[in-house]
DOVEX-904337 format. One line per field, with one value per residue (C-alpha): x, y, z; residue number from 1; residue in one letter. Coordinates in steps of 0.5 Angstrom, whole numbers. Layout:
<lumvexs>
c1	(X | ...)
c2	(Y | ...)
c3	(Z | ...)
num	(NUM | ...)
residuo	(a | ...)
</lumvexs>
This chain:
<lumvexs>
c1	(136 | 142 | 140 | 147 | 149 | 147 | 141 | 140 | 143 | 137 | 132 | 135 | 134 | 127 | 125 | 128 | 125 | 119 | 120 | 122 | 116 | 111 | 114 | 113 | 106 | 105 | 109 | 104 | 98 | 100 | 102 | 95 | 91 | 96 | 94 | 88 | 84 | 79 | 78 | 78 | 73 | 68 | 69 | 67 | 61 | 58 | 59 | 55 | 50 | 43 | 39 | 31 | 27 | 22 | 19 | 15 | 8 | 6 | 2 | -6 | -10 | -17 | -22 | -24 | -29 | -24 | -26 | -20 | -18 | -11 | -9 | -3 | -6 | -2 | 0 | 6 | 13 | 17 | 25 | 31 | 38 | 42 | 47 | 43 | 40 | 46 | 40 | 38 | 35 | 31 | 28 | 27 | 23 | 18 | 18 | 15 | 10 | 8 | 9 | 8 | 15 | 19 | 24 | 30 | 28 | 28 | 34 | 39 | 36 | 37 | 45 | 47 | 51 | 55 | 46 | 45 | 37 | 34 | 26 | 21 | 15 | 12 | 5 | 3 | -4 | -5 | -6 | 1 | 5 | 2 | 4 | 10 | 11 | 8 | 14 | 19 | 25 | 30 | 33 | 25 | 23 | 16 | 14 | 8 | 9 | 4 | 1 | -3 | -11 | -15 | -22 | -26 | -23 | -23 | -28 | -23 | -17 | -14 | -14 | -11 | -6 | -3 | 3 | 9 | 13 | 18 | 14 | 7 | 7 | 1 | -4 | -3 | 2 | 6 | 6 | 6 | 11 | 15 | 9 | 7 | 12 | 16 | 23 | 24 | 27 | 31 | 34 | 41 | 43 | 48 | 47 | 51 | 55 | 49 | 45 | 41 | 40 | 44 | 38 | 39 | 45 | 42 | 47 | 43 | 37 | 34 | 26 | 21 | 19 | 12 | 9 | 4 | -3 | -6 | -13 | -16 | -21 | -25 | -32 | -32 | -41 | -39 | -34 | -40 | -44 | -40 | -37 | -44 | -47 | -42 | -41 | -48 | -49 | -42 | -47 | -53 | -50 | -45 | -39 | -31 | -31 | -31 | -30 | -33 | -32 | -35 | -32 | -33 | -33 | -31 | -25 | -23 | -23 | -24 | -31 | -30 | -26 | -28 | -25 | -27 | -25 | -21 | -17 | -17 | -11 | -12 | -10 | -6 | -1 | -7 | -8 | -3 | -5 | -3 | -6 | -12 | -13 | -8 | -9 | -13 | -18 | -20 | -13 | -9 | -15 | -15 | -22 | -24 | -30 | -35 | -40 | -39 | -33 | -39 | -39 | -32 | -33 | -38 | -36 | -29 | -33 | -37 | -31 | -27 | -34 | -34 | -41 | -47 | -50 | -57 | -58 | -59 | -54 | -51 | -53 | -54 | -55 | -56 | -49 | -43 | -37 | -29 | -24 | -28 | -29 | -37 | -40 | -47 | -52 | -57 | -63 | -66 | -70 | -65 | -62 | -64 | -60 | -58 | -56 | -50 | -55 | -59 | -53 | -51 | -58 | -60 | -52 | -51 | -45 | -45 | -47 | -41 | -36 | -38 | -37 | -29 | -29 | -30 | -26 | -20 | -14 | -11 | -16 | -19 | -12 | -11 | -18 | -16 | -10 | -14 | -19 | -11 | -13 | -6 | -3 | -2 | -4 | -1 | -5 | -1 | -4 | 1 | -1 | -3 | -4 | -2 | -9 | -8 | -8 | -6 | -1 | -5 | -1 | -1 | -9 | -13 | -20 | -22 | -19 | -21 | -28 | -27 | -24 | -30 | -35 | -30 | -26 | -20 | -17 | -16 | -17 | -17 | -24 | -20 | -19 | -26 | -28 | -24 | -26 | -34 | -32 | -29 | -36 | -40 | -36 | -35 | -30 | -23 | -19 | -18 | -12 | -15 | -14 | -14 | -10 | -14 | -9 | -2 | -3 | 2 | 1 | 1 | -1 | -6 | -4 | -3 | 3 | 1 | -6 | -7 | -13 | -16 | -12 | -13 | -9 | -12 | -18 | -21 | -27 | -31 | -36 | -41 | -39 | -39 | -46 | -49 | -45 | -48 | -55 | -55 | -52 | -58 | -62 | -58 | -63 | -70 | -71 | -65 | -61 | -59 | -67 | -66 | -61 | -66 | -67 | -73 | -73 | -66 | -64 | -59 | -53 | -50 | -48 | -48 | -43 | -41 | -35 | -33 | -27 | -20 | -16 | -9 | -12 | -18 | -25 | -27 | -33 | -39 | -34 | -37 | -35 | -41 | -40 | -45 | -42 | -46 | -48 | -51 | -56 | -54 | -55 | -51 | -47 | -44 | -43 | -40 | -40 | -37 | -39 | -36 | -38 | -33 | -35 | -43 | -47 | -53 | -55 | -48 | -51 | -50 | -57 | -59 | -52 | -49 | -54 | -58 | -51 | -50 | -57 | -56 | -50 | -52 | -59 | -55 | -49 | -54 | -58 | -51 | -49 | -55 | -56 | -62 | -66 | -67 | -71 | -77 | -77 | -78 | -73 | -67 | -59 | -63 | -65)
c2	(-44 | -42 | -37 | -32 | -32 | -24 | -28 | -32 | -27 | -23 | -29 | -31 | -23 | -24 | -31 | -28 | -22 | -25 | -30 | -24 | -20 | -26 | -27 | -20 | -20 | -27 | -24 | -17 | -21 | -24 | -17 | -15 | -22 | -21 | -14 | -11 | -17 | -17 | -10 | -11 | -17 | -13 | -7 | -12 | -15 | -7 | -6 | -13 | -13 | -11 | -9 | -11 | -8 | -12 | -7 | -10 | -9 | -5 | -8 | -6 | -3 | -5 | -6 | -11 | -13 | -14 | -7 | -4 | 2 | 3 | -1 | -1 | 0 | -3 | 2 | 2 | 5 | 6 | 7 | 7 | 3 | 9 | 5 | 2 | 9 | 12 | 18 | 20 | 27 | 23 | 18 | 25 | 28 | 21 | 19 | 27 | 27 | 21 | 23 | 30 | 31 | 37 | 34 | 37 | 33 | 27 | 28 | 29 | 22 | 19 | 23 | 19 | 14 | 11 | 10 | 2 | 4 | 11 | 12 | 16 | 16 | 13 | 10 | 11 | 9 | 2 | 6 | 11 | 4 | 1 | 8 | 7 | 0 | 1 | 6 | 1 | 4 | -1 | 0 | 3 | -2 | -2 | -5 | -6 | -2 | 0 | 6 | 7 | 9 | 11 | 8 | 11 | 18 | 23 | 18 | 16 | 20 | 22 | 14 | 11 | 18 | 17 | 15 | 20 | 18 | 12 | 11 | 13 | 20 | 22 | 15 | 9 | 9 | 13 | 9 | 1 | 3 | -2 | -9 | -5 | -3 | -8 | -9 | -8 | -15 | -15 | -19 | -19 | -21 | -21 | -17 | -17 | -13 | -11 | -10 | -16 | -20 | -27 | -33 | -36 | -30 | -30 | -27 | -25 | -25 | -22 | -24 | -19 | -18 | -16 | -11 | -15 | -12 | -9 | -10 | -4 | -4 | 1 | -2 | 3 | 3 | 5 | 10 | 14 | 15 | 18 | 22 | 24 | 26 | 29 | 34 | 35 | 39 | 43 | 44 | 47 | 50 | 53 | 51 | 51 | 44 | 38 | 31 | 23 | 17 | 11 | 4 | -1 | 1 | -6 | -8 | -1 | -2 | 4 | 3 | 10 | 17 | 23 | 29 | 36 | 39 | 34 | 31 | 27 | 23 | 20 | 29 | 30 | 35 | 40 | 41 | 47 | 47 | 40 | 42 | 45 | 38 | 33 | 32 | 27 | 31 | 26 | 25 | 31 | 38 | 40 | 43 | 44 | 38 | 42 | 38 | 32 | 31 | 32 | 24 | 23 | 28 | 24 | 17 | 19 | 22 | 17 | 11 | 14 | 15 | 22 | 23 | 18 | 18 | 19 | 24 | 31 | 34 | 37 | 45 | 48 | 55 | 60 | 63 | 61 | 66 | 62 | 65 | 71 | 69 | 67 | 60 | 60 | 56 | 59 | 53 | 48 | 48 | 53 | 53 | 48 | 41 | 36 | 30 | 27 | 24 | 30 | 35 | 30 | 30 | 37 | 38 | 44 | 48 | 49 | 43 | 40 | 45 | 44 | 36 | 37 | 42 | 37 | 32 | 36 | 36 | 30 | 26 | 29 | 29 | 22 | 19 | 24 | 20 | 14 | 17 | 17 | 25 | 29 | 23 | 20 | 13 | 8 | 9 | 8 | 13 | 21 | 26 | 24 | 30 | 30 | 34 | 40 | 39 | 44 | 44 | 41 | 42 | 50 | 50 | 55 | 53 | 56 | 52 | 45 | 48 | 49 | 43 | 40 | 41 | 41 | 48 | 50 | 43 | 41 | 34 | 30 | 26 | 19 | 21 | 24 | 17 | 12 | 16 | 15 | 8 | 5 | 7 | 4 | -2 | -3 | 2 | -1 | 4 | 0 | 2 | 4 | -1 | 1 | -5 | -11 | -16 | -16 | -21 | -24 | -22 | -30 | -34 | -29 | -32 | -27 | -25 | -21 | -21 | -15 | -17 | -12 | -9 | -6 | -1 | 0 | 0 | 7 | 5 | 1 | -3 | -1 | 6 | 5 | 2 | 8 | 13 | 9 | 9 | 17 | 18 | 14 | 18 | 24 | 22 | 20 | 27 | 31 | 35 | 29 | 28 | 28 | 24 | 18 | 12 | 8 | 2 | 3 | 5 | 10 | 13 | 20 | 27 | 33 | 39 | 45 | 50 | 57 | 56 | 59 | 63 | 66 | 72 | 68 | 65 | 67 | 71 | 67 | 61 | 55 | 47 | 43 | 35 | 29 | 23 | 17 | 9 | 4 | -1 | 2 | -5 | -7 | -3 | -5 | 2 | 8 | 14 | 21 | 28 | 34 | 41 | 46 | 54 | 53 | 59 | 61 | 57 | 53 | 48 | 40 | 38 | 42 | 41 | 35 | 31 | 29 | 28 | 23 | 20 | 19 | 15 | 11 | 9 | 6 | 4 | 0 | -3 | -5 | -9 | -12 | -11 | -12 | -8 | -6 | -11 | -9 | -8 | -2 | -1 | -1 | -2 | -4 | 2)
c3	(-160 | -155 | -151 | -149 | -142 | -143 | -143 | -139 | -134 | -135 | -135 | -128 | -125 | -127 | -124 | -118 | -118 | -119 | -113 | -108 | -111 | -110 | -103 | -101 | -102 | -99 | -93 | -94 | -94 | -88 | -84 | -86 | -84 | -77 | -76 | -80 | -81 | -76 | -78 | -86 | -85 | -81 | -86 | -90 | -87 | -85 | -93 | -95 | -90 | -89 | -83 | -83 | -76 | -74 | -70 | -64 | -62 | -55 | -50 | -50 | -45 | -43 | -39 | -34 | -39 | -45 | -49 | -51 | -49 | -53 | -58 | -64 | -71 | -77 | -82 | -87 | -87 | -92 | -92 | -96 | -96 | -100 | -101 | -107 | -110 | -115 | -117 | -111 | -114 | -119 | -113 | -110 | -115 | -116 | -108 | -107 | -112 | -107 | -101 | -102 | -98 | -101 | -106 | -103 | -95 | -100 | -103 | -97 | -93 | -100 | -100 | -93 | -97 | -90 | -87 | -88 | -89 | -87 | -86 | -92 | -88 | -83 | -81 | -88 | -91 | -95 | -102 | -101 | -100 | -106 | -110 | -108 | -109 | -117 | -117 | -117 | -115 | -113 | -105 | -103 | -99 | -94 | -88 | -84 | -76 | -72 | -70 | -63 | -62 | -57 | -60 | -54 | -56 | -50 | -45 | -39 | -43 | -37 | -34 | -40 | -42 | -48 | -52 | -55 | -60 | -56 | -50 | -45 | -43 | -39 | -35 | -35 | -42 | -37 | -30 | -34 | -39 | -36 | -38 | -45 | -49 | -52 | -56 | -62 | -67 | -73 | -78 | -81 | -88 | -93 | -100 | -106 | -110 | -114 | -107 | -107 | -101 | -101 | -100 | -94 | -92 | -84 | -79 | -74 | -72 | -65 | -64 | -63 | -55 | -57 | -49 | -45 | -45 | -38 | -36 | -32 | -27 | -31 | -34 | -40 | -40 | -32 | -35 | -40 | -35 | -31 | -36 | -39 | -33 | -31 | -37 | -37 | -31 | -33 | -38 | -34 | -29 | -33 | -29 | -29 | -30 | -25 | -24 | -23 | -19 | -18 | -15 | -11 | -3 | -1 | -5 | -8 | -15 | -19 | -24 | -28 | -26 | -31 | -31 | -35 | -39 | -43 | -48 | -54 | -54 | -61 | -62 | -56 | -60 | -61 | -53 | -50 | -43 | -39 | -33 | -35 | -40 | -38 | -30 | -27 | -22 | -18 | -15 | -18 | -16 | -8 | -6 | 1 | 2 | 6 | 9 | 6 | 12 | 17 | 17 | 17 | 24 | 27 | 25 | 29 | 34 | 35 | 35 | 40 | 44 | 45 | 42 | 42 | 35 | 38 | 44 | 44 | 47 | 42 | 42 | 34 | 33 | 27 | 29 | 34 | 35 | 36 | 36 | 34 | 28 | 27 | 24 | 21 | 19 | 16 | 16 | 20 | 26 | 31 | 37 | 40 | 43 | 37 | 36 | 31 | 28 | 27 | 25 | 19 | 16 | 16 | 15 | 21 | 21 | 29 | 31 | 27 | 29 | 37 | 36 | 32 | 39 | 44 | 41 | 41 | 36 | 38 | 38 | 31 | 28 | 29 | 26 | 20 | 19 | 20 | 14 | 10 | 9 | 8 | 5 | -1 | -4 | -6 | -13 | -19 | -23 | -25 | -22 | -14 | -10 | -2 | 1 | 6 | 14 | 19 | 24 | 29 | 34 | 35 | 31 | 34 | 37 | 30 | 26 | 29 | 29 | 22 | 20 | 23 | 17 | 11 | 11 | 13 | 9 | 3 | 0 | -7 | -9 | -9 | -2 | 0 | -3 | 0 | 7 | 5 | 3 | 10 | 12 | 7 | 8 | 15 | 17 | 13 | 9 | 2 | -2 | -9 | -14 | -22 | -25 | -25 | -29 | -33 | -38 | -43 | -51 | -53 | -48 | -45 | -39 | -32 | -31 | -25 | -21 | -17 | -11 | -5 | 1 | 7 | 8 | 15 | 20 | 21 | 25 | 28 | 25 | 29 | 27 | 20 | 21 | 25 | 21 | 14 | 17 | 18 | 12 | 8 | 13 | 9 | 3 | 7 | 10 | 9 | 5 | -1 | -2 | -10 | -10 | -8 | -13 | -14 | -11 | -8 | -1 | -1 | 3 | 2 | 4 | 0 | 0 | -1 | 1 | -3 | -7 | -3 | -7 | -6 | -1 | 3 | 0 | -7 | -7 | -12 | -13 | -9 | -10 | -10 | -9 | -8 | -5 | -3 | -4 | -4 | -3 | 3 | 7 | 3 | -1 | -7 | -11 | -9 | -13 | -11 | -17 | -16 | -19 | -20 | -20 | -21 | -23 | -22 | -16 | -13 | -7 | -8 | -7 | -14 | -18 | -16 | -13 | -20 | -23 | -17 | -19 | -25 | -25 | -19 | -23 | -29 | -26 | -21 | -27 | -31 | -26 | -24 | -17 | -14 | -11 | -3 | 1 | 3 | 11 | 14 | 19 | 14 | 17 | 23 | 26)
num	(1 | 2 | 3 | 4 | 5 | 6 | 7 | 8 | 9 | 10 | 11 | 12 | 13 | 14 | 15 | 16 | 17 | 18 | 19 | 20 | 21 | 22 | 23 | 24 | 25 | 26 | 27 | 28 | 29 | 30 | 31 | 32 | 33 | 34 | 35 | 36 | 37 | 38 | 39 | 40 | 41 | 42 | 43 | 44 | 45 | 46 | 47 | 48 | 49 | 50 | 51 | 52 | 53 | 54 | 55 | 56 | 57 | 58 | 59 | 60 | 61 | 62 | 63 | 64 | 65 | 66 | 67 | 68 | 69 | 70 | 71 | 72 | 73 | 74 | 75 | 76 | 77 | 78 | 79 | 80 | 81 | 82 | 83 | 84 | 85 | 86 | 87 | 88 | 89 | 90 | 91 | 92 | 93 | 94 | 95 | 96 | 97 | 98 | 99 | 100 | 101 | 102 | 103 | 104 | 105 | 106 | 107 | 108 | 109 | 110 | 111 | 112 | 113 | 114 | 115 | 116 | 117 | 118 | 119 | 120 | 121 | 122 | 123 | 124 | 125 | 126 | 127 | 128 | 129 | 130 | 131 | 132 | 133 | 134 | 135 | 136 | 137 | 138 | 139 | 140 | 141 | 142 | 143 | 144 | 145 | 146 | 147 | 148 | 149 | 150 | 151 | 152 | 153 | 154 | 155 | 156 | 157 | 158 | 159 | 160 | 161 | 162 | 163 | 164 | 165 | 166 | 167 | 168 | 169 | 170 | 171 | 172 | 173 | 174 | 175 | 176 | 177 | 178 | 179 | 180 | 181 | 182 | 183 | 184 | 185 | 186 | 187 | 188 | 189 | 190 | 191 | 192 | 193 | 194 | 195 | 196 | 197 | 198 | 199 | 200 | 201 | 202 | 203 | 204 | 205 | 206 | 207 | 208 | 209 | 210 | 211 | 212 | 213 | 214 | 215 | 216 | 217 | 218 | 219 | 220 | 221 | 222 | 223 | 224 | 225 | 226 | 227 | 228 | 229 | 230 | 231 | 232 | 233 | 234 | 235 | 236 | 237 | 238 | 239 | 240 | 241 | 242 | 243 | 244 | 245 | 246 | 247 | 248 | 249 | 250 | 251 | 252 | 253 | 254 | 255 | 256 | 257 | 258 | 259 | 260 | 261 | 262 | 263 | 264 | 265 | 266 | 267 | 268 | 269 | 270 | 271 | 272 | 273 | 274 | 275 | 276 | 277 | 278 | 279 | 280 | 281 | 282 | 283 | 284 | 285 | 286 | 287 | 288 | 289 | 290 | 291 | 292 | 293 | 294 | 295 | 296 | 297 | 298 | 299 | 300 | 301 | 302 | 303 | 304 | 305 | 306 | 307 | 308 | 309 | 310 | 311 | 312 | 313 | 314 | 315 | 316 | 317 | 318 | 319 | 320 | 321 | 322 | 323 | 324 | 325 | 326 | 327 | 328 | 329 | 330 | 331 | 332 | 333 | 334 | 335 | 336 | 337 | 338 | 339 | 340 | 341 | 342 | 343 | 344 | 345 | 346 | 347 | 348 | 349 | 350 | 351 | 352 | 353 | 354 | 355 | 356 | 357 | 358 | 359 | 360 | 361 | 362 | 363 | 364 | 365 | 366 | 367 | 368 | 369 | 370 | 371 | 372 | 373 | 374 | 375 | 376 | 377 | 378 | 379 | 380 | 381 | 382 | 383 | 384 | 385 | 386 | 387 | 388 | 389 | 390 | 391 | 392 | 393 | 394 | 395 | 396 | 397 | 398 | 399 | 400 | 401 | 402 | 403 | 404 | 405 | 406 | 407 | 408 | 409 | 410 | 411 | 412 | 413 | 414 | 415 | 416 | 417 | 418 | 419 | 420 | 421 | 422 | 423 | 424 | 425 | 426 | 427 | 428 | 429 | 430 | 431 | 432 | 433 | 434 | 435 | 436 | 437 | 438 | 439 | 440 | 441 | 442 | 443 | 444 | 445 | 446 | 447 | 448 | 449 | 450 | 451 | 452 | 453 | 454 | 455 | 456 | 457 | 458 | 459 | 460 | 461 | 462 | 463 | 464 | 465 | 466 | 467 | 468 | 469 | 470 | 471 | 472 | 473 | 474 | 475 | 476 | 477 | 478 | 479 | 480 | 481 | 482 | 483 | 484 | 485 | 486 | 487 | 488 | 489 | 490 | 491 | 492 | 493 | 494 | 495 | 496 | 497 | 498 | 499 | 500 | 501 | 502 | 503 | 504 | 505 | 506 | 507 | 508 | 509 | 510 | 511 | 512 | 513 | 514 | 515 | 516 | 517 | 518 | 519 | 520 | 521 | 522 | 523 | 524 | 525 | 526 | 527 | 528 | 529 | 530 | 531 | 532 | 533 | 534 | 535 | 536 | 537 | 538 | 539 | 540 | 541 | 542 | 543 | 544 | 545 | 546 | 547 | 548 | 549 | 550 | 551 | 552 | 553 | 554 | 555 | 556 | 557 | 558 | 559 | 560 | 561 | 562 | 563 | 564 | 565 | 566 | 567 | 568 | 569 | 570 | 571 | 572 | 573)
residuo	(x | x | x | x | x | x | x | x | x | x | x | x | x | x | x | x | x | x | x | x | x | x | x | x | x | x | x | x | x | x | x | x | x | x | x | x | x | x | x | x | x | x | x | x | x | x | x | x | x | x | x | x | x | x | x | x | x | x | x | x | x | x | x | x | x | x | x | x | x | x | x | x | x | x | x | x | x | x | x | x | x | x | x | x | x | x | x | x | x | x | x | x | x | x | x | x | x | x | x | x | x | x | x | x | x | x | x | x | x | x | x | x | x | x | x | x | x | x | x | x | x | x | x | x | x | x | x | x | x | x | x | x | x | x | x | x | x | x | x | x | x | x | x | x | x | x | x | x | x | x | x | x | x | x | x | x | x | x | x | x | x | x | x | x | x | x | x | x | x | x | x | x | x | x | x | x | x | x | x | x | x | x | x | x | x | x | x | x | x | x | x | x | x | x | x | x | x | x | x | x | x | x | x | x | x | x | x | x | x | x | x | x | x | x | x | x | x | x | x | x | x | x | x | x | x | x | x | x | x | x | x | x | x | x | x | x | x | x | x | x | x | x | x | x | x | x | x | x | x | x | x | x | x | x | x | x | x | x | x | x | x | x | x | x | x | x | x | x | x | x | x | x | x | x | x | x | x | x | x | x | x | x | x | x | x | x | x | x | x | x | x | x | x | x | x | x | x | x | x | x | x | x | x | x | x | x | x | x | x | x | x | x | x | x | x | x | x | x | x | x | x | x | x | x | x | x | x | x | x | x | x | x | x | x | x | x | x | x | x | x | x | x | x | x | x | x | x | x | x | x | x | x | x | x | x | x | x | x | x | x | x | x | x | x | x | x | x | x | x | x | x | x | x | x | x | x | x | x | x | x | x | x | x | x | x | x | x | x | x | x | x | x | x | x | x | x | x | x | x | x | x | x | x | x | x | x | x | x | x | x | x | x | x | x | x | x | x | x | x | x | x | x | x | x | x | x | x | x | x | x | x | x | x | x | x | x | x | x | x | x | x | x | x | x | x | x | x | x | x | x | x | x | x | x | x | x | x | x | x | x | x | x | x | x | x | x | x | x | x | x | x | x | x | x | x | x | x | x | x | x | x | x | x | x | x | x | x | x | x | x | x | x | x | x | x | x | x | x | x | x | x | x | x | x | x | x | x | x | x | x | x | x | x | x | x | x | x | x | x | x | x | x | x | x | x | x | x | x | x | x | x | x | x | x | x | x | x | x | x | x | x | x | x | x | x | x | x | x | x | x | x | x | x | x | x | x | x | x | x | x | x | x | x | x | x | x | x | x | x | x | x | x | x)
</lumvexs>
């Protein structure tokens, strides 16, 4: 059929147009491959893909004999991709029936379409996660996580601290956040149109870093003996609260450190008040030691040679006057000449003052500063207190008598502790340990091992020896008798000093503590128990002196430590 030139006009029109539009939108393509392509294609690839977190596990905390003392529990947790939901008020309605979440909660997570997946319910229990499997939801989707747990509930809380929701908020969760917690992986895939994951679609994988465990010093048997003691003479004695230590004299390892009242961190949200719960005591509470610092007064006096440990040359009486403020004592066999020997076992106030006197404040500043009281520790855990010492420089005659038998200063338990220790172990300051090892999730090898330091020499060795010897006299003759251990030889001094208020001493408030070692020839355990505000009778050797005991005895036999030998002259005197 002969086509008109009409025709082939209008058939020539369209073949062209057809050639222009064509090449406009091959041109169109390339000015959007040009200028929009990279942002097109990452469009589309937010739009396809699908994020699978791989949460990592934290770090556990044990004791130096493996038990664990926190650790990460599984559970389920349970998000959603909203992108895959096209009814979210009838996923809503069964999601809540489930999880006991108000539909409307529900709903408006399911409603965040532009979310690439949004969380339900975390550290859910086994059974919930099946309830919601059986539901057979299409963009539900379960994962197994972790939830942190404190199996030995409230024993050693204030030590091992606890974890919020992201990170350590208190103890050890707090200060070795940096080895414990890990970092989170994650898996991207790709979906398709219909939500699916694409099979063999990854784009990106980021392995999980699970924490490294951290090994305490702590022996949790050690750590139940001190808390039970502990709580118990709280209890008799109806006291405001208290504390405990036990360590190593020689290497400065901590065995157990109690506080009460405490806390249990599996609950920690129920406790209101962080400074009565919370803290640490044994290195957060300040209290004035009384006569447990008469040792410290006598070992430096003796070190730099002021005083001989064993003449009578120092005059006691029931009653001194300095400064017009008068010092009493009101037992033992008075006035009369004494020596340091004597003033340590039948703990008197004015013999002790009159040895601070003579020494003067030079020379008693400088050896308290030896003894680390006033400073801080290079001791890991939250919370360290500082301690108070007065001005020396412009300290009244009064003042450094008072200091001299453990008033007019404040002091923390570690501090007190660690003084004691220098005499039980040959006049050495150690540095307070409470982190043995670091050690790596997979291979369980050590990553860091922290060993013994000497932070410096306080005394002598033949000091701390004479100054060891008293103070197991302090339990033979003295006032520490019911500190005594069968079969054991023991050193110790107690204490016991009013309570200082805003506006002067507190009337019927006291502190008594203990603080001792042993085997006294050979010392291997220290142990230090403070009694805050006994009532009814307030003196260490009826409060705090059993509660030492106690803790002593079983803290010697779980170690088997054997007993003292049987010579009569022990220490060498």
């Amino acid at each position: 059929m002969n086509r008109t030139p009409l025709a082939k006009k209008r058939i020539k029109v369209a073949l062209y147009f057809l050639v222009f539009l064509h090449a406009l939108i091959i041109l169109r393509a390339i000015y959007i491959e040009q200028v929009y392509g990279d942002e097109l294609r990452e469009r589309r690839f937010k739009q396809s893909k699908r994020i699978i977190p791989q949460p990592a596990r934290r770090g556990f905390i044990y004791d130096r004999n493996g038990n664990k003392l926190a650790m990460d529990v599984p559970f389920l947790s349970i998000f959603a991709v909203p992108s895959m939901i096209n009814h979210p008020s009838k996923y809503a309605r069964e999601i809540s029936r489930v999880l006991g979440v108000p539909p409307a909660v529900i709903q408006e997570k399911l409603s965040l379409k532009k979310k690439s997946f949004v969380w339900l319910a975390r550290m859910v229990s086994d059974e919930t996660g099946e309830r919601i499997k059986n539901l057979n939801l299409k963009g539900l989707v379960i994962i197994r996580e972790s939830k942190r747990m404190y199996p030995n509930g409230q024993a050693a809380a204030c030590v091992v601290g606890m974890k919020g929701h992201d990170k350590g908020i208190e103890g050890s969760e707090l200060v070795f956040e940096k080895w414990l917690h890990g970092i989170d992986g994650y898996v991207l895939l790709e979906k398709d149109p219909l939500g699916r994951n694409i099979p063999n679609s990854i784009r990106e994988k980021k392995p999980v870093r699970h924490g490294n465990d951290v090994y305490l010093t702590l022996d949790m048997a050690v750590q139940h003996f001190a808390e039970k003691a502990l709580s118990d003479s709280i209890e008799k004695f109806n006291a405001a609260g208290g504390s405990a230590l036990v360590m190593e004299p020689r290497t400065g390892k901590i065995l157990a450190m109690a506080s009460q009242p405490t806390f249990n961190p599996n609950e920690y949200t129920k406790y209101v008040d962080e400074r009565v719960y919370f803290r640490n005591k044994p290195i957060w509470y300040m209290y004035e030691p009384g006569s447990t610092m008469k040792p410290i007064t006598v070992a430096s006096a003796v070190d730099a040679g002021v005083v001989e440990p064993f003449e009578k040359s120092i005059m006691c009486e029931h009653a001194i006057q300095v400064n017009g403020w008068t010092i009493r004592d009101e037992h033992g066999d008075l006035p009369g000449l004494k020596s340091p020997l004597d003033i340590i076992v039948n703990s008197f106030n004015t013999g002790a003052a009159r040895i601070a006197m003579k020494m003067g404040s030079q020379t008693l500043q400088s050896y308290f500063a030896r003894f680390n009281f006033g400073r801080y520790y290079d001791f890991p855990l939250n919370g360290q207190s500082r301690g108070i010492l007065p001005d020396y420089k412009e300290a009244r005659e009064v003042t450094i008598a008072n200091n001299g038998f453990g008033h007019g200063i404040s002091v923390t338990q570690l501090q007190m502790a660690m003084a004691i220790a220098a005499i039980a172990n040959g006049g050495l300051i150690m540095k307070p340990t409470i982190v043995e090892k670091i050690v790596d999730p997979i291979t369980q090898t050590p990553i860091q091992e922290f060993e013994p330091k000497v932070v410096r020499r306080a005394v002598k060795e033949e000091t701390s020896r004479v100054v060891r010897y008293m103070m197991h006299m302090v339990t033979e003759q003295g006032t520490g008798e019911k500190a005594k251990i069968p079969g054991y030889r023991v050193a110790g001094k107690t204490g016991t000093a009013q309570v200082a208020g805003n506006h002067g001493y507190m009337a019927g408030q006291y502190i008594s503590s203990f603080v001792g070692f042993a085997p006294a020839e050979d010392p291997q355990v220290l142990v230090m128990v403070t009694i805050e505000k006994p009532r009814g009778s307030y003196y260490a050797a009826e409060v705090a002196a059993p509660a030492f005991k106690e803790i002593m005895k079983k803290t010697l036999w779980h170690l088997e430590i054997p007993p003292s030998p049987p010579e009569k002259e022990p220490l060498g005197y």
